[in-house]
Gaussian input, Z-matrix of N, CA and C with variables (Angstrom, degrees):
# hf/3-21g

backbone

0 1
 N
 C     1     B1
 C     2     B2     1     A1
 N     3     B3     2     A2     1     D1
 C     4     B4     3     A3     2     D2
 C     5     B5     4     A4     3     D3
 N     6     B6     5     A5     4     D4
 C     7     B7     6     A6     5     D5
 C     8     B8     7     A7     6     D6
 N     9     B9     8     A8     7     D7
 C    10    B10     9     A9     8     D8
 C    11    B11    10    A10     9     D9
 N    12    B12    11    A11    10    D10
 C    13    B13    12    A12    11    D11
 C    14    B14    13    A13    12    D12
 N    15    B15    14    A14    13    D13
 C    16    B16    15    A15    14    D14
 C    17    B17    16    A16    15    D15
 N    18    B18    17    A17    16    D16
 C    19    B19    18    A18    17    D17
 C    20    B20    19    A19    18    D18
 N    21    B21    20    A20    19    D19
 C    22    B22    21    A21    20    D20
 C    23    B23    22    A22    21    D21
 N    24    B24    23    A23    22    D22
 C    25    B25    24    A24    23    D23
 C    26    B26    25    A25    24    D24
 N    27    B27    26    A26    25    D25
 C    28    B28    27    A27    26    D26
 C    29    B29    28    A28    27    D27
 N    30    B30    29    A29    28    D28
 C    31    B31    30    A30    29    D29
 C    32    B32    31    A31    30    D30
 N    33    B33    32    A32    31    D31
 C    34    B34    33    A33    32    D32
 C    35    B35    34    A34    33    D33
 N    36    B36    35    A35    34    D34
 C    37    B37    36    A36    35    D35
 C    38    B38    37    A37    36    D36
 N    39    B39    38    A38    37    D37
 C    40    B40    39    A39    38    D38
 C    41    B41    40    A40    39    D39
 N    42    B42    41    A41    40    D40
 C    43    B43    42    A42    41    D41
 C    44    B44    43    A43    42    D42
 N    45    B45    44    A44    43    D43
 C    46    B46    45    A45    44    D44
 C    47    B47    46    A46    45    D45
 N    48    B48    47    A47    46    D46
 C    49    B49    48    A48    47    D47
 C    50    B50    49    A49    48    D48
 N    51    B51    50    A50    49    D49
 C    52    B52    51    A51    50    D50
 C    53    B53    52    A52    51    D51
 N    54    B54    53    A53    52    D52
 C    55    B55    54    A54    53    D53
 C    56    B56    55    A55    54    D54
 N    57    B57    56    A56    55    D55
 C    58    B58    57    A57    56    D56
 C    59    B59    58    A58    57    D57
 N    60    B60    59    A59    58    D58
 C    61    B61    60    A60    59    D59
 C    62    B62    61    A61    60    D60
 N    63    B63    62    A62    61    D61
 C    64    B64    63    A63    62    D62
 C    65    B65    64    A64    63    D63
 N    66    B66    65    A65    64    D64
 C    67    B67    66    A66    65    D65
 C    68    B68    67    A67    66    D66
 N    69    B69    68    A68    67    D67
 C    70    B70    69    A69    68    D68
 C    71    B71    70    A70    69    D69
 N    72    B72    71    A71    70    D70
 C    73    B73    72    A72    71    D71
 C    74    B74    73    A73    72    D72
 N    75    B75    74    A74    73    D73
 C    76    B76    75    A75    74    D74
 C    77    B77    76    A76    75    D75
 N    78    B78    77    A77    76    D76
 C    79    B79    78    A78    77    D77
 C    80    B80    79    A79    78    D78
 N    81    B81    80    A80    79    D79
 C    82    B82    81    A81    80    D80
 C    83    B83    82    A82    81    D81
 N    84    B84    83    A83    82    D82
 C    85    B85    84    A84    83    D83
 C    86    B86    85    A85    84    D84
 N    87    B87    86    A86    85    D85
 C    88    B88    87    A87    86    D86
 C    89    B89    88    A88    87    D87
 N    90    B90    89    A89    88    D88
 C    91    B91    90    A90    89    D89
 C    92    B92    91    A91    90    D90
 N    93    B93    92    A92    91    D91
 C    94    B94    93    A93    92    D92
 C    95    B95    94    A94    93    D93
 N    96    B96    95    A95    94    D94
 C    97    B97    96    A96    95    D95
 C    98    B98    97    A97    96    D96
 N    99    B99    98    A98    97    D97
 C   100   B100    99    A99    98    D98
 C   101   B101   100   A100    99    D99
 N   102   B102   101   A101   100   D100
 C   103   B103   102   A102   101   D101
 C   104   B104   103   A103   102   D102
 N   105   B105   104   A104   103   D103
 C   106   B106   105   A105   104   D104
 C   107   B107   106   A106   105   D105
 N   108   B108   107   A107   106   D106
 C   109   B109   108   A108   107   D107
 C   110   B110   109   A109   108   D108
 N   111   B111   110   A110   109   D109
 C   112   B112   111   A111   110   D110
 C   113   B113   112   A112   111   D111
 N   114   B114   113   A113   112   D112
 C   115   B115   114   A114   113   D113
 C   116   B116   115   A115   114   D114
 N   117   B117   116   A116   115   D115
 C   118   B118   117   A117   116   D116
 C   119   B119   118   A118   117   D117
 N   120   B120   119   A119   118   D118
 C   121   B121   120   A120   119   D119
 C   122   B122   121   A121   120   D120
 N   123   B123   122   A122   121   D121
 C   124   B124   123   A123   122   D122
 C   125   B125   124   A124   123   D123
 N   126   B126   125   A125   124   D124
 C   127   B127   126   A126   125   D125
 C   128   B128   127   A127   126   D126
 N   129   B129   128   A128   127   D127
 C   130   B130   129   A129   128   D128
 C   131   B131   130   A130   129   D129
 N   132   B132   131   A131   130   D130
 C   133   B133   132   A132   131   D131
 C   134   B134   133   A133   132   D132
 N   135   B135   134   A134   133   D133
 C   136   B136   135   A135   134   D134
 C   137   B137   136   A136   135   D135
 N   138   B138   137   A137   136   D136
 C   139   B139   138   A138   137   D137
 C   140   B140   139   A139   138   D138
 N   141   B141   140   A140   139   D139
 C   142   B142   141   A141   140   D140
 C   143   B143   142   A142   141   D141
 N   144   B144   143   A143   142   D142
 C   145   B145   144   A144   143   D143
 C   146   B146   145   A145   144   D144
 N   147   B147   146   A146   145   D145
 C   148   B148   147   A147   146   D146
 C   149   B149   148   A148   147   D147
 N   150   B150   149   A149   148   D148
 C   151   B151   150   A150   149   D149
 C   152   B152   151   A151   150   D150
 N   153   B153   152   A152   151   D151
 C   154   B154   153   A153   152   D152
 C   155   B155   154   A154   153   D153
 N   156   B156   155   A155   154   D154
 C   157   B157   156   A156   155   D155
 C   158   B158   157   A157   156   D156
 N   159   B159   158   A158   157   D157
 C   160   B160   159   A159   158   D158
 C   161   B161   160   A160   159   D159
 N   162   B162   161   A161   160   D160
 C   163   B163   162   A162   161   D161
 C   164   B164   163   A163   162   D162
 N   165   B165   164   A164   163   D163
 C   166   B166   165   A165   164   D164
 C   167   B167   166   A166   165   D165
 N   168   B168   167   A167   166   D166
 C   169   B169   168   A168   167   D167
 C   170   B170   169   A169   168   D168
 N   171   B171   170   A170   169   D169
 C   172   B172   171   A171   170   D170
 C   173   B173   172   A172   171   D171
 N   174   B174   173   A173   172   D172
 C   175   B175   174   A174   173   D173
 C   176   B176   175   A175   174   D174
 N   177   B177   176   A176   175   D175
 C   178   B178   177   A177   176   D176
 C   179   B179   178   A178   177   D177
 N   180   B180   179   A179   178   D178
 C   181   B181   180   A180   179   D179
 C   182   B182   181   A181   180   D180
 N   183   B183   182   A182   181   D181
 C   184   B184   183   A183   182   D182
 C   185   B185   184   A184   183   D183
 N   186   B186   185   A185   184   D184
 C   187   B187   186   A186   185   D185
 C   188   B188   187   A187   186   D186
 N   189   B189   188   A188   187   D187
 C   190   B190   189   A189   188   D188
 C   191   B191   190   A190   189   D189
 N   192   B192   191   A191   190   D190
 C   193   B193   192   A192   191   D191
 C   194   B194   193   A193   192   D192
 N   195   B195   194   A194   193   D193
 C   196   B196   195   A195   194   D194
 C   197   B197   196   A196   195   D195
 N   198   B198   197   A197   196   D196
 C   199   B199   198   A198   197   D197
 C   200   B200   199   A199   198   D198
 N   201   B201   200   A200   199   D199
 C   202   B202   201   A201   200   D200
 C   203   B203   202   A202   201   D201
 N   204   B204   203   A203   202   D202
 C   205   B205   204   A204   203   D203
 C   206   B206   205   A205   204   D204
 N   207   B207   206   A206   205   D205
 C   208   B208   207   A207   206   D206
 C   209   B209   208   A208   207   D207
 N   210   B210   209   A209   208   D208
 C   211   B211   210   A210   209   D209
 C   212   B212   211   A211   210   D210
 N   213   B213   212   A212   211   D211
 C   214   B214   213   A213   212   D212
 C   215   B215   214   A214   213   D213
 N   216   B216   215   A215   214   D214
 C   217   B217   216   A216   215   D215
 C   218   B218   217   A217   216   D216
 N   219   B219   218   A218   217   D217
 C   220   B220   219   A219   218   D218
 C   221   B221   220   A220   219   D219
 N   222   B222   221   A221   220   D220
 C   223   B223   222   A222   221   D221
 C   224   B224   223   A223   222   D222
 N   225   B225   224   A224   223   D223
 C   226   B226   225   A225   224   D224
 C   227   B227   226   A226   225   D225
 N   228   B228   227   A227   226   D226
 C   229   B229   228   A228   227   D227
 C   230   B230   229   A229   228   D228
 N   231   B231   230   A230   229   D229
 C   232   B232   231   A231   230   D230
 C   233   B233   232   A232   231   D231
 N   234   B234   233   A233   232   D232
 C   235   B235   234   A234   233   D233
 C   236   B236   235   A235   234   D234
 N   237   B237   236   A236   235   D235
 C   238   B238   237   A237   236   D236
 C   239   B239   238   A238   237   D237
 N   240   B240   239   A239   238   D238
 C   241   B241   240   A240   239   D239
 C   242   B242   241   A241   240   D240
 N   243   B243   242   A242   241   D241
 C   244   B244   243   A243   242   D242
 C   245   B245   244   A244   243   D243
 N   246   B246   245   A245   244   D244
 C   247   B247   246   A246   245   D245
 C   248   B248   247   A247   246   D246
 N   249   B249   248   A248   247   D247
 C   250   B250   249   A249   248   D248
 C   251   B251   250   A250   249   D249
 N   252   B252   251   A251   250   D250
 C   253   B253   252   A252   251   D251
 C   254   B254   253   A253   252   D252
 N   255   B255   254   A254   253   D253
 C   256   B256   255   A255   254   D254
 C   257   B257   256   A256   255   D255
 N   258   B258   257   A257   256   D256
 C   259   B259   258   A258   257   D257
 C   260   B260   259   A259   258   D258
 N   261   B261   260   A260   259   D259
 C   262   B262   261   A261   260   D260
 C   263   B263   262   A262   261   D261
 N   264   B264   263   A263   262   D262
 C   265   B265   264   A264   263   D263
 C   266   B266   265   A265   264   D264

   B1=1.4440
   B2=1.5156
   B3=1.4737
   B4=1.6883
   B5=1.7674
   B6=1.8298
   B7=1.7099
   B8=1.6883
   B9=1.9809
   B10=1.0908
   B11=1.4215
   B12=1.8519
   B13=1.9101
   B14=1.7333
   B15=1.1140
   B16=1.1651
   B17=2.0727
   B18=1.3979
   B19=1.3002
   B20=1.9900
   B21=1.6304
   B22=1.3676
   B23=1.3810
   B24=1.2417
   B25=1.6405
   B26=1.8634
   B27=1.5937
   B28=1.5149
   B29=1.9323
   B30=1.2531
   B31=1.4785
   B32=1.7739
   B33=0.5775
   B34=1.7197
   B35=1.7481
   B36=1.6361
   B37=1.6129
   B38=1.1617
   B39=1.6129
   B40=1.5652
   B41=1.1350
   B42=1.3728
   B43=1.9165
   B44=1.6178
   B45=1.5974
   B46=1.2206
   B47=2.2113
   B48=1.4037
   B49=1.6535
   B50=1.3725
   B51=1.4287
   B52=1.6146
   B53=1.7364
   B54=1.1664
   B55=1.3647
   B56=1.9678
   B57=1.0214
   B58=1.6374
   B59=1.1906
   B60=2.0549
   B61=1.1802
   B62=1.6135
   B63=1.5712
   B64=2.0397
   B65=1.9769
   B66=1.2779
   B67=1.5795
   B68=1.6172
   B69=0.7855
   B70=1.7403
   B71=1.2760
   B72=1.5895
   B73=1.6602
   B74=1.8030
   B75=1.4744
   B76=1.2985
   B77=1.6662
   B78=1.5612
   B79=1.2860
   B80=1.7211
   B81=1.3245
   B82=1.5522
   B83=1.4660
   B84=0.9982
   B85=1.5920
   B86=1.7172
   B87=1.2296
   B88=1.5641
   B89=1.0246
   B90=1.2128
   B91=1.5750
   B92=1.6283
   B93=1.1912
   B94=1.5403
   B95=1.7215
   B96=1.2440
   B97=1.4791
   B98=1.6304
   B99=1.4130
   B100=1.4837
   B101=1.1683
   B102=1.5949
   B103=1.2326
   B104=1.9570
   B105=1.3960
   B106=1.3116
   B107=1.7599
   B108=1.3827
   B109=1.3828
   B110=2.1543
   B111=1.2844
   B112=1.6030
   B113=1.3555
   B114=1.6048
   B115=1.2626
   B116=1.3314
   B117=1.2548
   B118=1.8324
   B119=1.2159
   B120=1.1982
   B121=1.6972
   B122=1.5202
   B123=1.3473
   B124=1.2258
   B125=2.5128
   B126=1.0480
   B127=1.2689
   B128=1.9162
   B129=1.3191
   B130=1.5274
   B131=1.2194
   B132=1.7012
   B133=1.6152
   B134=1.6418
   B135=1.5022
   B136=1.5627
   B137=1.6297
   B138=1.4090
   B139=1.4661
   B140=1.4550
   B141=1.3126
   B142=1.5021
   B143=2.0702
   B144=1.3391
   B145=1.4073
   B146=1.6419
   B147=1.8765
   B148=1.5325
   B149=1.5132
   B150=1.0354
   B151=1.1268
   B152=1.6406
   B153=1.1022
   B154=1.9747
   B155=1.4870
   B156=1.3484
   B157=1.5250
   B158=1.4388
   B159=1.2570
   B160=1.8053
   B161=1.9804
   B162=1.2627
   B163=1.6622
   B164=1.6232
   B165=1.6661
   B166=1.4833
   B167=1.8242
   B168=1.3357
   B169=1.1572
   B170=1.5977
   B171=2.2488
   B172=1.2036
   B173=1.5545
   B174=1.3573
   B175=1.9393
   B176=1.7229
   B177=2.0680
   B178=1.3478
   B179=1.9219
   B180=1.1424
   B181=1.3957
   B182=2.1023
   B183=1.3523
   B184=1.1384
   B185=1.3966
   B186=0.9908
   B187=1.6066
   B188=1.8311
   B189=1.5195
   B190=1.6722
   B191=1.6528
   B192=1.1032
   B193=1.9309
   B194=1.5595
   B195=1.3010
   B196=1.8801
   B197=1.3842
   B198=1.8719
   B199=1.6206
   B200=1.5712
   B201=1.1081
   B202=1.3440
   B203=1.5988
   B204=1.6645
   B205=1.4487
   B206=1.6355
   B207=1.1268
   B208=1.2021
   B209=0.9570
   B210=1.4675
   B211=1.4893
   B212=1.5414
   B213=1.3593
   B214=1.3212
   B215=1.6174
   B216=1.4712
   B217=1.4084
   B218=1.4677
   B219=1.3476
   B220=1.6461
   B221=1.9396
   B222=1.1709
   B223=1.6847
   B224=1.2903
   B225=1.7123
   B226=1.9235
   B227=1.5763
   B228=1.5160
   B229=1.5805
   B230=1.8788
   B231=1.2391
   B232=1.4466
   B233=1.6910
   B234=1.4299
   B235=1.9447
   B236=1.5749
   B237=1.5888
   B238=1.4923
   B239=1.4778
   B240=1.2197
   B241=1.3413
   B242=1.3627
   B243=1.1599
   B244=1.3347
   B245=1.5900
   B246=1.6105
   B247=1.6648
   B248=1.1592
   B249=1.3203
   B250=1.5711
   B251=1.8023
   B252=1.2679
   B253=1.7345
   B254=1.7114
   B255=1.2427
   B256=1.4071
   B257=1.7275
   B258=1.5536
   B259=1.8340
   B260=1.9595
   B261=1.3356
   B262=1.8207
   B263=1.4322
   B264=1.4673
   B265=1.4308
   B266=1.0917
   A1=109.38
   A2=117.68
   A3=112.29
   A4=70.69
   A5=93.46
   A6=100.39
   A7=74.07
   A8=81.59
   A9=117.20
   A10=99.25
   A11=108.89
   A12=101.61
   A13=77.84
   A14=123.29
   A15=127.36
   A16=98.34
   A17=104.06
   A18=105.28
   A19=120.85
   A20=111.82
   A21=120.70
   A22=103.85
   A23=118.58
   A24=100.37
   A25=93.12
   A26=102.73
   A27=90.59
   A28=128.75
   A29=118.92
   A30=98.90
   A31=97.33
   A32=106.24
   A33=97.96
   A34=101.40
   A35=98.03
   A36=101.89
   A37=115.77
   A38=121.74
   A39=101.10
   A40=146.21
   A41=100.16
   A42=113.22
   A43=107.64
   A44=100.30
   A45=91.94
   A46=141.00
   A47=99.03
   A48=99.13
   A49=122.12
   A50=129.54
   A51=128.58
   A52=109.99
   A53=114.60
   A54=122.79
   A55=110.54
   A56=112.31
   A57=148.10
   A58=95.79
   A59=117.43
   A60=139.09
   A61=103.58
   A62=96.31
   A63=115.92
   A64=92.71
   A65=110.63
   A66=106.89
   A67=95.84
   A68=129.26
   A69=134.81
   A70=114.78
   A71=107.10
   A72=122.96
   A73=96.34
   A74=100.85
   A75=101.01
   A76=103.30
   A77=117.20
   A78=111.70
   A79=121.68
   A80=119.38
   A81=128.71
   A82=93.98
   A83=128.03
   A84=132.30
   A85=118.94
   A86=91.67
   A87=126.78
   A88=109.23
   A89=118.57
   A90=122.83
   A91=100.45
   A92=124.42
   A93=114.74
   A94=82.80
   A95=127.49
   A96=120.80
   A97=100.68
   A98=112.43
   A99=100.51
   A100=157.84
   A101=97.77
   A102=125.07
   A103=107.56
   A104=115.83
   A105=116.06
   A106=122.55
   A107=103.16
   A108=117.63
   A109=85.71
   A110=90.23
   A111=107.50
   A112=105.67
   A113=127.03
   A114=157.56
   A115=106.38
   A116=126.04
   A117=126.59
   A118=83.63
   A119=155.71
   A120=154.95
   A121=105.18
   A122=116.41
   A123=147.78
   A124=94.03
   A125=95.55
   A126=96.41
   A127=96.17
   A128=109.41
   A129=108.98
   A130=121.81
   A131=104.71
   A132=103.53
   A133=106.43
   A134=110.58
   A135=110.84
   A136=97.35
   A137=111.39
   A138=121.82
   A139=110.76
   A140=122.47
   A141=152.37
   A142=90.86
   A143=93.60
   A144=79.71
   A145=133.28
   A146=87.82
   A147=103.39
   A148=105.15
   A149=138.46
   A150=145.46
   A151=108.70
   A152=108.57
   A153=160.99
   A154=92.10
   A155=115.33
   A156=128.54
   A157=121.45
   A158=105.30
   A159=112.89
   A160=99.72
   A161=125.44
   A162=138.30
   A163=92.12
   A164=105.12
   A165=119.84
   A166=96.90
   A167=127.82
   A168=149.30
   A169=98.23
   A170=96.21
   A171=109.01
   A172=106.72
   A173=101.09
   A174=101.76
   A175=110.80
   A176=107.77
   A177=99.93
   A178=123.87
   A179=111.25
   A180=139.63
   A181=100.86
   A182=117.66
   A183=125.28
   A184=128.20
   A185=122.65
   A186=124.64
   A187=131.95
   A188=85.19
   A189=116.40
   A190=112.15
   A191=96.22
   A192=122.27
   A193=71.99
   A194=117.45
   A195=120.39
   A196=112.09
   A197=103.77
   A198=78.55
   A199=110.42
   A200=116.79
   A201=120.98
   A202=114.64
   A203=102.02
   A204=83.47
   A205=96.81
   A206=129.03
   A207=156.45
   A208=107.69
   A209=140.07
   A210=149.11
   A211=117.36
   A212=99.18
   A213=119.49
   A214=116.44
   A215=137.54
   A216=119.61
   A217=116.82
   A218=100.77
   A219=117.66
   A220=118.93
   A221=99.97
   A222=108.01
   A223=127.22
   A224=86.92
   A225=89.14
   A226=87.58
   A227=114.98
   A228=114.46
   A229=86.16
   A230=132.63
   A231=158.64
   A232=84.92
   A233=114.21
   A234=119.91
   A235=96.82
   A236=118.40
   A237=116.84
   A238=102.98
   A239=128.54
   A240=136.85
   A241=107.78
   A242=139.21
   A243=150.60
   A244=116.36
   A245=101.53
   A246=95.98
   A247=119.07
   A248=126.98
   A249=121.65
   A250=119.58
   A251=94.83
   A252=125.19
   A253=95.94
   A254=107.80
   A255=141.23
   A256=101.68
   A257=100.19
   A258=113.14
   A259=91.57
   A260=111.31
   A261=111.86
   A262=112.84
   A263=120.97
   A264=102.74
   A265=101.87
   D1=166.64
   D2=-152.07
   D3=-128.35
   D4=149.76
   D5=-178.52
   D6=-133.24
   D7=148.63
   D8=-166.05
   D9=-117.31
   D10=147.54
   D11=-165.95
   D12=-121.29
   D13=-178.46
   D14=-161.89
   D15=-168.90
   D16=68.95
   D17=170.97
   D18=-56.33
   D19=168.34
   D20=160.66
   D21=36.80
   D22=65.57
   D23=-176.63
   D24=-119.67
   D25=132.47
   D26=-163.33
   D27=-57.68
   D28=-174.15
   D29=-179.77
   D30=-90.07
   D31=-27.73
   D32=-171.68
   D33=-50.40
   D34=-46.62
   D35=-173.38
   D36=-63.62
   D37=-44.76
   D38=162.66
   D39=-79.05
   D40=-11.19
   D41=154.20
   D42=-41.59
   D43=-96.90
   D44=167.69
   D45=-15.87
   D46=-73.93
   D47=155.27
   D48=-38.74
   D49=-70.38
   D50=156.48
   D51=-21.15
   D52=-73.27
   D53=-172.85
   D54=-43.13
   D55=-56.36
   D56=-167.46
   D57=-45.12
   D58=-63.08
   D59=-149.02
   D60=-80.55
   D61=-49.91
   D62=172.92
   D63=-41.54
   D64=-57.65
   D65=-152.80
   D66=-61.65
   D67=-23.11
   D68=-161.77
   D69=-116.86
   D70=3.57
   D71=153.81
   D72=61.69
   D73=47.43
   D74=171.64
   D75=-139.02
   D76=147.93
   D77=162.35
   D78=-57.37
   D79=-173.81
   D80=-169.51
   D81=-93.62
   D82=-11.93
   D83=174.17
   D84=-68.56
   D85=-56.14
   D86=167.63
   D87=-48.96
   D88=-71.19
   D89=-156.11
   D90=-79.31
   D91=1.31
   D92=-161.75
   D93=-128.21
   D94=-27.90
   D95=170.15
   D96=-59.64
   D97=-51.46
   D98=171.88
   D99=-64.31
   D100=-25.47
   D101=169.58
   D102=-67.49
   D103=-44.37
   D104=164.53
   D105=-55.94
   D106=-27.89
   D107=-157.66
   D108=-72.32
   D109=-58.66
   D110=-168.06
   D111=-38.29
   D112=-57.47
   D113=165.78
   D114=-31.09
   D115=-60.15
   D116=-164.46
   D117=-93.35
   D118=-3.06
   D119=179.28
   D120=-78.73
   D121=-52.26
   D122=-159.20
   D123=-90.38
   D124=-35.64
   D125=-169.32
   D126=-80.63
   D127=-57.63
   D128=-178.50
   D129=-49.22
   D130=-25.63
   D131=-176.62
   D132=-84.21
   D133=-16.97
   D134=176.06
   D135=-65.38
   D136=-66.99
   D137=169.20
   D138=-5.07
   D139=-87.16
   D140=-155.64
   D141=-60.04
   D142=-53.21
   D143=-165.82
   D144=-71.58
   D145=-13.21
   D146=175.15
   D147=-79.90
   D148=-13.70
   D149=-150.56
   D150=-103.23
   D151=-35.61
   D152=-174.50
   D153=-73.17
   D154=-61.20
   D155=-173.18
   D156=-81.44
   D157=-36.00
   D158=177.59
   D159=-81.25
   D160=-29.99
   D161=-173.84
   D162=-62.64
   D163=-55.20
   D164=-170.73
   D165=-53.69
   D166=-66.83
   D167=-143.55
   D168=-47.81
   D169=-55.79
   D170=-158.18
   D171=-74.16
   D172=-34.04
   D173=176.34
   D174=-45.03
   D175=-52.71
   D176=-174.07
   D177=-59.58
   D178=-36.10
   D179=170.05
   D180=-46.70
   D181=-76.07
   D182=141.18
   D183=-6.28
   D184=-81.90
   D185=171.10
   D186=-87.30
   D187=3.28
   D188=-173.14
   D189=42.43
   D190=92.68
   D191=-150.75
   D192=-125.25
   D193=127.99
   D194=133.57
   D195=-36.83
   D196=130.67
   D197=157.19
   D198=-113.72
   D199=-163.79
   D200=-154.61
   D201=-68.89
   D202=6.68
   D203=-173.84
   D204=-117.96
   D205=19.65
   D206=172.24
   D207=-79.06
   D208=-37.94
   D209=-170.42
   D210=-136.03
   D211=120.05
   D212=-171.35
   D213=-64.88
   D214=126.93
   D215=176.97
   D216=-47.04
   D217=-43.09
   D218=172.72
   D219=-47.76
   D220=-10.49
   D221=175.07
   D222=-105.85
   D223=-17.86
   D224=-165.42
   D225=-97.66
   D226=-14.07
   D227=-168.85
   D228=-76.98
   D229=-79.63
   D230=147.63
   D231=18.97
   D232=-83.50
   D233=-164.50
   D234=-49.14
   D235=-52.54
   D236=-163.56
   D237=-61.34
   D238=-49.38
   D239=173.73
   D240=-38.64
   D241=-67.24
   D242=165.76
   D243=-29.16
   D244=-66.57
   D245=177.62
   D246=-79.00
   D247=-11.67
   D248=152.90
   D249=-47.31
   D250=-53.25
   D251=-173.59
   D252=-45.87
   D253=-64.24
   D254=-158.35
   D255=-59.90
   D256=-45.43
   D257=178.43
   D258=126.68
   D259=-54.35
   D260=-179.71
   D261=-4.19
   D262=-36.40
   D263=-145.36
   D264=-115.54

C-alpha cells in the first residue's frame, strides 16, 4: 500500500478533520482513507461512463445510427403522437 504525506495543511482544517473523524468513531487516517476512497469511486464511475459514451458514439457512427443530438425530443415526442393518432402504437 502507498502512504500519503499531507504537508501545510491549515489548523482549522485539521481541527475540523480530527473533529469529523472522532464523530464517526474513526481515526484521521480512516476518515481521510475514506474520504479518498469515496473520491476515486466517484472518479472511475466518471471514467467508465465516458468511455461507455464515446463506445456508444463509435457503434452509432459505425452502423450510421443518428446520434442523439441529431434528433430533437420535440420529434420523437411529434412521430409518437402521430402513430398513436394513426392507431400504430
Amino acid at each position: 500500500m502507498a502512504t500519503v504525506q499531507v504537508r501545510d495543511v491549515p489548523d482549522e482544517v485539521a481541527e475540523i478533520i480530527a473533529e469529523k473523524a472522532s464523530a464517526e468513531h474513526k481515526s484521521v487516517s480512516a476518515y481521510l482513507r475514506d474520504l479518498m476512497a469515496a473520491d476515486v469511486k466517484l472518479e472511475l464511475q466518471k471514467r467508465a461512463i465516458a468511455r461507455w459514451d464515446d463506445n456508444l458514439k463509435r457503434l452509432h457512427a459505425e452502423l450510421g445510427m443518428p446520434t442523439a443530438s441529431d434528433i430533437s425530443g420535440a420529434e420523437v415526442i411529434r412521430e409518437l403522437r402521430d402513430e398513436y393518432e394513426r392507431g400504430d402504437g
